[in-house]
C-alpha positions in Angstrom: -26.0 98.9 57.4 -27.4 96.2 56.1 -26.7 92.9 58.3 -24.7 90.0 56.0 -26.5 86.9 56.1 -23.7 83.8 56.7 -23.4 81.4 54.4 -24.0 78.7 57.3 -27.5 80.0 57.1 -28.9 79.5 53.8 -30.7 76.8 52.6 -30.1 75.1 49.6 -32.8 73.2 48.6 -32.4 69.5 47.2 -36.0 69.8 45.0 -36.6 72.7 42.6 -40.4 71.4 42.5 -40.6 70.6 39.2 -40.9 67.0 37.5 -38.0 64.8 36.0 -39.8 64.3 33.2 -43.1 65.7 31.2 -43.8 62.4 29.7 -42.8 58.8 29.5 -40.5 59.5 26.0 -38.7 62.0 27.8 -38.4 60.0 30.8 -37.0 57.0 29.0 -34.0 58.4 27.6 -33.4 60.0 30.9 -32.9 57.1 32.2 -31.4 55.4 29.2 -28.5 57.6 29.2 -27.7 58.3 33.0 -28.2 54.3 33.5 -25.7 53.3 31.3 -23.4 56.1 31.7 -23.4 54.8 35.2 -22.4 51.2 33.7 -20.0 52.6 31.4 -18.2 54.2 34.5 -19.2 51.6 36.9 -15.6 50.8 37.4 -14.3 54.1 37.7 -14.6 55.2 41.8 -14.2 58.8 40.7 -16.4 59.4 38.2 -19.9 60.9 39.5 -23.1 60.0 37.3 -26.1 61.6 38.4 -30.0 62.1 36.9 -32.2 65.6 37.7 -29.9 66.5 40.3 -29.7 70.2 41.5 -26.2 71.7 40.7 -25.6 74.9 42.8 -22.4 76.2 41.5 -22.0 79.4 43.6 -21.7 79.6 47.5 -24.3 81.9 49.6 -26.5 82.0 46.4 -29.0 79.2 46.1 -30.6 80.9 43.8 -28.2 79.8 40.6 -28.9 76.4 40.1 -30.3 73.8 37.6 -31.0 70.1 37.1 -29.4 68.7 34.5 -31.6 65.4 32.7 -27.8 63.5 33.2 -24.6 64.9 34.4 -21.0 63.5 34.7 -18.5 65.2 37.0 -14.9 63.8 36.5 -12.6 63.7 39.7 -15.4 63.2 42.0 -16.2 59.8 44.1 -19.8 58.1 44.1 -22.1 58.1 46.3 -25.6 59.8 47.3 -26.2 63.6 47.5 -29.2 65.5 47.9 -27.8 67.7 45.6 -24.6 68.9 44.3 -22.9 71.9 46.0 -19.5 73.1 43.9 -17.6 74.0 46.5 -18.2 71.3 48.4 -16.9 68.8 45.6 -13.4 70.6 45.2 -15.0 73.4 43.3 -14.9 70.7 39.9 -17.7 71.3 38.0 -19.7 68.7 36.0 -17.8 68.3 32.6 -20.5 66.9 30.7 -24.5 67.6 30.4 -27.1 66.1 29.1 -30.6 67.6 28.4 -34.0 65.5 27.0 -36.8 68.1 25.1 -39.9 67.9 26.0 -43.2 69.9 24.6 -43.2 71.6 27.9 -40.1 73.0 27.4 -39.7 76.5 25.8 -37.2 78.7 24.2 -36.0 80.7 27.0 -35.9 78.3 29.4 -33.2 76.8 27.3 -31.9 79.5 26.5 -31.1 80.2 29.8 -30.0 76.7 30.8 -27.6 77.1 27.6 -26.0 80.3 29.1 -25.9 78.8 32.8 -24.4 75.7 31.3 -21.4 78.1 29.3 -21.1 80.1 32.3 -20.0 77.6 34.5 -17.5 75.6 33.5 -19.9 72.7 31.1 -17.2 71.1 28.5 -19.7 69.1 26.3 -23.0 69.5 26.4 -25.9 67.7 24.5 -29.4 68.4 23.6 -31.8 65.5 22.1 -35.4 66.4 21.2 -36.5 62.6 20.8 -39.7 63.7 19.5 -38.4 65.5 16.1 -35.5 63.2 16.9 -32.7 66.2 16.6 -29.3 66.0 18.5 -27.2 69.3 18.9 -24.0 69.4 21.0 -21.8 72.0 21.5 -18.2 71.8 22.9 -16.0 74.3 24.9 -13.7 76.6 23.3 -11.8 78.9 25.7 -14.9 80.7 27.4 -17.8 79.6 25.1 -19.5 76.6 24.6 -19.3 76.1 19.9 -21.7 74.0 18.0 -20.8 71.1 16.9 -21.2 71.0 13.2 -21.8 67.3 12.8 -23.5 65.0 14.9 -24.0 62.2 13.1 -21.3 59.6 14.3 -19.8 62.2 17.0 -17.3 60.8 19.5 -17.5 62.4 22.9 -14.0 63.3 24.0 -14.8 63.2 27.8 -17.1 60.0 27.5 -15.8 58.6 24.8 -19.7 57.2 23.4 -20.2 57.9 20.0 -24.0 59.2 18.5 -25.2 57.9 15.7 -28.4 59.5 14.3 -31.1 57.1 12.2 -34.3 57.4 10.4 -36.1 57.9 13.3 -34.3 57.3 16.7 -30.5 58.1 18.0 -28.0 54.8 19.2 -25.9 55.8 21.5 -22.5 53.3 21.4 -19.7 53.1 24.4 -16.0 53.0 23.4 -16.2 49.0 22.8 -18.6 49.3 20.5 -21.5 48.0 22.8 -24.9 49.8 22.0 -27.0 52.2 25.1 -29.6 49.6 25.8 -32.9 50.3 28.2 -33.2 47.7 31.3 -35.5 45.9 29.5 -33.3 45.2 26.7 -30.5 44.5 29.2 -32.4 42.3 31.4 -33.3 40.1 27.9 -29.8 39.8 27.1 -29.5 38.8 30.5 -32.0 36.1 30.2 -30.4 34.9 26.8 -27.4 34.9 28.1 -28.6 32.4 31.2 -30.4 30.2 28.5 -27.4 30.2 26.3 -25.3 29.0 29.6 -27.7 26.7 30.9 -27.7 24.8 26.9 -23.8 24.6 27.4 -24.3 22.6 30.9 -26.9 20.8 29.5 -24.8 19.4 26.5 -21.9 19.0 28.9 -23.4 17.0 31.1 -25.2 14.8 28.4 -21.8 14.9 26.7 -20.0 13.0 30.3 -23.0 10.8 31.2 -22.4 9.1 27.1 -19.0 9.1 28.3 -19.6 7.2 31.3 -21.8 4.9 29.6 -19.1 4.3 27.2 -16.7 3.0 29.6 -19.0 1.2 31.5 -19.7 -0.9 28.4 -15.7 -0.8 27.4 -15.3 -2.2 31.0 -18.3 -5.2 30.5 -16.8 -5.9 27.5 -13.2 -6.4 28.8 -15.0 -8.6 31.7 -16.5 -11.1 28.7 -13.6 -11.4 26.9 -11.3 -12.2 29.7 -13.6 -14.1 30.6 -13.0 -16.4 27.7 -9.3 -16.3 28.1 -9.0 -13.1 26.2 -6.7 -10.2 27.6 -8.8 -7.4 26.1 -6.6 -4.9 24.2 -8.8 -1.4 23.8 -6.9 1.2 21.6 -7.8 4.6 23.6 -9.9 7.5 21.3 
Protein backbone atom coordinates (compact mmCIF):
# COMPACT_ATOMS: atom_id res chain seq x y z
CA UNK A 1 0.00 0.00 0.00
CA UNK A 2 1.01 3.14 -0.79
CA UNK A 3 1.50 5.43 2.47
CA UNK A 4 -1.04 8.74 2.27
CA UNK A 5 0.94 11.86 2.55
CA UNK A 6 -1.15 14.30 5.31
CA UNK A 7 -2.18 17.37 4.20
CA UNK A 8 -0.20 18.95 7.24
CA UNK A 9 2.76 18.09 5.27
CA UNK A 10 2.72 19.69 2.03
CA UNK A 11 4.09 22.71 1.13
CA UNK A 12 2.40 25.36 -0.62
CA UNK A 13 4.64 27.60 -1.97
CA UNK A 14 3.94 31.47 -1.75
CA UNK A 15 6.27 32.16 -5.22
CA UNK A 16 5.64 30.30 -8.43
CA UNK A 17 9.11 31.79 -9.74
CA UNK A 18 8.03 33.66 -12.36
CA UNK A 19 7.84 37.56 -12.72
CA UNK A 20 4.86 39.94 -12.09
CA UNK A 21 5.35 41.52 -15.05
CA UNK A 22 7.38 41.00 -18.61
CA UNK A 23 7.63 44.70 -19.07
CA UNK A 24 7.01 48.10 -17.66
CA UNK A 25 3.35 48.44 -19.87
CA UNK A 26 2.24 45.36 -18.46
CA UNK A 27 3.42 46.24 -15.11
CA UNK A 28 1.64 49.57 -15.16
CA UNK A 29 -1.81 48.47 -15.47
CA UNK A 30 -1.11 45.85 -13.00
CA UNK A 31 -0.75 48.14 -10.76
CA UNK A 32 -3.24 50.62 -12.14
CA UNK A 33 -6.02 48.39 -11.65
CA UNK A 34 -5.26 46.41 -8.29
CA UNK A 35 -4.31 49.99 -6.74
CA UNK A 36 -7.34 51.48 -7.26
CA UNK A 37 -9.55 48.65 -6.91
CA UNK A 38 -7.98 48.74 -3.49
CA UNK A 39 -9.16 52.55 -3.15
CA UNK A 40 -12.45 51.80 -4.57
CA UNK A 41 -12.97 49.14 -1.69
CA UNK A 42 -10.81 50.92 0.73
CA UNK A 43 -13.81 51.24 2.91
CA UNK A 44 -15.14 47.89 2.65
CA UNK A 45 -13.23 45.56 5.64
CA UNK A 46 -14.41 42.48 3.74
CA UNK A 47 -13.44 42.88 0.49
CA UNK A 48 -9.90 41.35 -0.33
CA UNK A 49 -7.77 43.10 -3.22
CA UNK A 50 -4.74 41.38 -4.05
CA UNK A 51 -1.83 41.66 -7.13
CA UNK A 52 0.16 38.28 -8.55
CA UNK A 53 -0.85 36.40 -5.62
CA UNK A 54 -0.87 32.58 -5.76
CA UNK A 55 -4.48 31.14 -5.46
CA UNK A 56 -4.48 27.39 -4.44
CA UNK A 57 -8.00 26.36 -4.68
CA UNK A 58 -7.69 22.70 -3.71
CA UNK A 59 -6.38 21.19 -0.34
CA UNK A 60 -3.41 18.47 -0.37
CA UNK A 61 -2.67 19.63 -4.09
CA UNK A 62 -0.30 22.49 -4.43
CA UNK A 63 -0.01 21.74 -7.66
CA UNK A 64 -3.35 23.66 -8.96
CA UNK A 65 -2.69 27.15 -8.60
CA UNK A 66 -2.22 30.42 -10.43
CA UNK A 67 -1.49 34.12 -10.01
CA UNK A 68 -3.98 36.21 -11.10
CA UNK A 69 -2.37 40.06 -12.41
CA UNK A 70 -5.49 41.47 -9.85
CA UNK A 71 -8.00 39.46 -7.91
CA UNK A 72 -11.04 40.50 -5.73
CA UNK A 73 -12.51 37.98 -3.29
CA UNK A 74 -15.90 39.25 -1.79
CA UNK A 75 -16.58 38.16 1.95
CA UNK A 76 -13.08 38.01 2.89
CA UNK A 77 -11.29 40.62 5.45
CA UNK A 78 -7.85 42.43 4.52
CA UNK A 79 -4.90 41.87 5.40
CA UNK A 80 -1.36 40.15 4.30
CA UNK A 81 -1.01 36.58 2.96
CA UNK A 82 1.64 34.86 1.42
CA UNK A 83 -0.72 33.43 -0.68
CA UNK A 84 -4.21 32.51 -0.83
CA UNK A 85 -5.34 29.02 0.37
CA UNK A 86 -9.32 28.37 -0.38
CA UNK A 87 -10.15 26.53 2.31
CA UNK A 88 -8.53 28.45 4.55
CA UNK A 89 -10.69 31.66 3.56
CA UNK A 90 -14.20 29.86 4.05
CA UNK A 91 -13.71 27.99 0.86
CA UNK A 92 -15.04 31.56 -1.07
CA UNK A 93 -13.26 31.81 -4.12
CA UNK A 94 -12.10 35.11 -5.81
CA UNK A 95 -15.24 36.43 -7.72
CA UNK A 96 -13.44 38.57 -10.07
CA UNK A 97 -10.00 38.31 -12.17
CA UNK A 98 -8.01 40.33 -13.87
CA UNK A 99 -5.24 39.37 -16.44
CA UNK A 100 -2.57 42.01 -18.33
CA UNK A 101 -1.01 40.36 -21.99
CA UNK A 102 2.20 40.44 -22.44
CA UNK A 103 4.43 39.22 -25.66
CA UNK A 104 5.67 36.61 -23.35
CA UNK A 105 2.50 35.21 -22.98
CA UNK A 106 1.22 32.38 -25.30
CA UNK A 107 -1.93 30.70 -26.33
CA UNK A 108 -1.96 27.82 -24.06
CA UNK A 109 -0.91 29.26 -21.19
CA UNK A 110 -4.08 31.23 -21.40
CA UNK A 111 -5.76 28.85 -22.43
CA UNK A 112 -5.22 27.04 -19.50
CA UNK A 113 -5.53 29.93 -17.02
CA UNK A 114 -9.02 30.39 -18.92
CA UNK A 115 -10.18 26.81 -18.02
CA UNK A 116 -8.57 27.06 -14.34
CA UNK A 117 -10.33 30.37 -13.97
CA UNK A 118 -14.02 28.50 -15.23
CA UNK A 119 -13.31 25.64 -13.20
CA UNK A 120 -13.18 27.21 -10.01
CA UNK A 121 -15.66 29.27 -9.20
CA UNK A 122 -14.21 32.95 -11.30
CA UNK A 123 -17.64 35.16 -11.87
CA UNK A 124 -16.14 37.83 -14.13
CA UNK A 125 -13.10 37.67 -15.59
CA UNK A 126 -11.09 40.20 -17.79
CA UNK A 127 -8.35 40.09 -20.22
CA UNK A 128 -6.64 43.42 -21.61
CA UNK A 129 -3.77 43.12 -24.16
CA UNK A 130 -2.65 46.97 -23.73
CA UNK A 131 -0.32 46.55 -26.48
CA UNK A 132 -3.04 45.90 -29.43
CA UNK A 133 -5.24 47.53 -26.77
CA UNK A 134 -8.14 44.64 -26.84
CA UNK A 135 -10.39 43.97 -23.74
CA UNK A 136 -12.40 40.64 -23.58
CA UNK A 137 -14.47 39.60 -20.53
CA UNK A 138 -16.40 36.89 -20.07
CA UNK A 139 -19.12 36.33 -17.31
CA UNK A 140 -20.45 33.15 -15.51
CA UNK A 141 -23.44 31.39 -16.64
CA UNK A 142 -24.29 28.28 -14.55
CA UNK A 143 -20.94 26.31 -14.97
CA UNK A 144 -19.17 28.28 -17.79
CA UNK A 145 -17.66 31.40 -17.94
CA UNK A 146 -19.64 33.35 -21.69
CA UNK A 147 -18.17 36.13 -23.64
CA UNK A 148 -19.17 39.10 -23.23
CA UNK A 149 -20.34 40.48 -26.51
CA UNK A 150 -19.64 44.10 -25.91
CA UNK A 151 -17.11 45.73 -24.08
CA UNK A 152 -17.15 48.98 -24.88
CA UNK A 153 -18.89 50.89 -21.98
CA UNK A 154 -19.31 47.43 -19.90
CA UNK A 155 -20.43 47.75 -16.31
CA UNK A 156 -19.02 45.22 -13.98
CA UNK A 157 -21.75 43.73 -11.86
CA UNK A 158 -19.51 42.67 -8.91
CA UNK A 159 -17.23 45.91 -9.08
CA UNK A 160 -19.48 48.02 -10.43
CA UNK A 161 -16.36 50.04 -12.80
CA UNK A 162 -17.36 50.51 -16.10
CA UNK A 163 -14.62 50.08 -19.32
CA UNK A 164 -14.62 52.25 -21.79
CA UNK A 165 -12.38 51.38 -24.85
CA UNK A 166 -10.65 54.60 -26.99
CA UNK A 167 -8.50 55.08 -29.91
CA UNK A 168 -5.74 53.83 -28.37
CA UNK A 169 -5.91 53.16 -24.51
CA UNK A 170 -8.85 51.69 -22.16
CA UNK A 171 -10.39 54.21 -19.05
CA UNK A 172 -11.41 52.42 -16.54
CA UNK A 173 -14.39 54.59 -14.32
CA UNK A 174 -15.61 53.57 -10.56
CA UNK A 175 -19.41 53.77 -9.91
CA UNK A 176 -19.21 57.73 -9.20
CA UNK A 177 -17.97 58.40 -12.20
CA UNK A 178 -14.24 59.04 -11.05
CA UNK A 179 -11.68 57.79 -13.75
CA UNK A 180 -8.64 54.74 -12.75
CA UNK A 181 -5.81 57.05 -12.32
CA UNK A 182 -1.92 55.87 -11.91
CA UNK A 183 -0.18 57.36 -8.57
CA UNK A 184 1.38 59.72 -10.52
CA UNK A 185 -1.76 61.17 -11.70
CA UNK A 186 -3.15 60.82 -8.19
CA UNK A 187 -0.36 62.34 -6.44
CA UNK A 188 -0.84 65.62 -9.06
CA UNK A 189 -4.34 65.89 -8.13
CA UNK A 190 -3.15 65.73 -4.79
CA UNK A 191 -0.76 68.51 -5.21
CA UNK A 192 -3.52 70.62 -7.08
CA UNK A 193 -5.74 70.09 -4.72
CA UNK A 194 -3.12 71.47 -1.73
CA UNK A 195 -2.45 74.53 -4.06
CA UNK A 196 -6.06 75.07 -4.72
CA UNK A 197 -6.51 74.97 -0.64
CA UNK A 198 -3.65 76.89 0.21
CA UNK A 199 -5.17 79.97 -2.63
CA UNK A 200 -8.39 79.75 -0.50
CA UNK A 201 -6.40 80.53 2.96
CA UNK A 202 -4.47 82.83 1.28
CA UNK A 203 -7.46 84.96 0.03
CA UNK A 204 -9.07 84.40 3.39
CA UNK A 205 -6.73 85.72 5.28
CA UNK A 206 -6.00 88.71 3.01
CA UNK A 207 -9.75 88.99 2.85
CA UNK A 208 -9.79 89.42 7.34
CA UNK A 209 -6.49 91.51 7.54
CA UNK A 210 -8.65 94.33 4.83
CA UNK A 211 -11.15 93.69 7.31
CA UNK A 212 -9.24 94.61 10.24
CA UNK A 213 -7.76 97.49 8.56
CA UNK A 214 -11.18 98.60 7.87
CA UNK A 215 -12.24 98.90 11.36
CA UNK A 216 -9.22 100.18 12.59
CA UNK A 217 -9.69 103.15 10.30
CA UNK A 218 -13.75 103.17 11.13
CA UNK A 219 -12.58 103.27 14.76
CA UNK A 220 -9.79 106.51 14.08
CA UNK A 221 -12.35 107.99 12.38
CA UNK A 222 -15.04 107.76 15.19
CA UNK A 223 -12.05 109.07 17.64
CA UNK A 224 -11.70 112.47 15.24
CA UNK A 225 -15.09 113.16 15.00
CA UNK A 226 -15.95 112.88 18.62
CA UNK A 227 -13.30 114.56 18.98
CA UNK A 228 -14.87 117.54 17.58
CA UNK A 229 -18.10 117.11 19.38
CA UNK A 230 -19.40 114.64 16.88
CA UNK A 231 -21.11 111.35 18.07
CA UNK A 232 -20.05 109.31 14.95
CA UNK A 233 -23.00 107.42 13.50
CA UNK A 234 -21.45 104.48 11.09
CA UNK A 235 -24.27 102.56 9.18
CA UNK A 236 -22.97 98.74 9.44
CA UNK A 237 -22.20 96.95 5.68
Amino acid sequence: MVPQIATESIIYPDSDGQPMADNTKQFRWIVVIKENLELLFANHPDVFVAGDLLWYPVEGNNKIRQAPDAMVVFGRPKGDRGSYRQWNEENIAPQVVFEILSPGNRPKEMIQKFKFYERYGIEEYYLYDPDDNELSGWLRSASDLEMIETMDNWVSPRLGIRFQLMLDTLLIYRPDGQRFLTFVEIAQLQAQETRRAEQERQRAEQERQRAEREQRRAERLAEQLRALGVEPDFEED
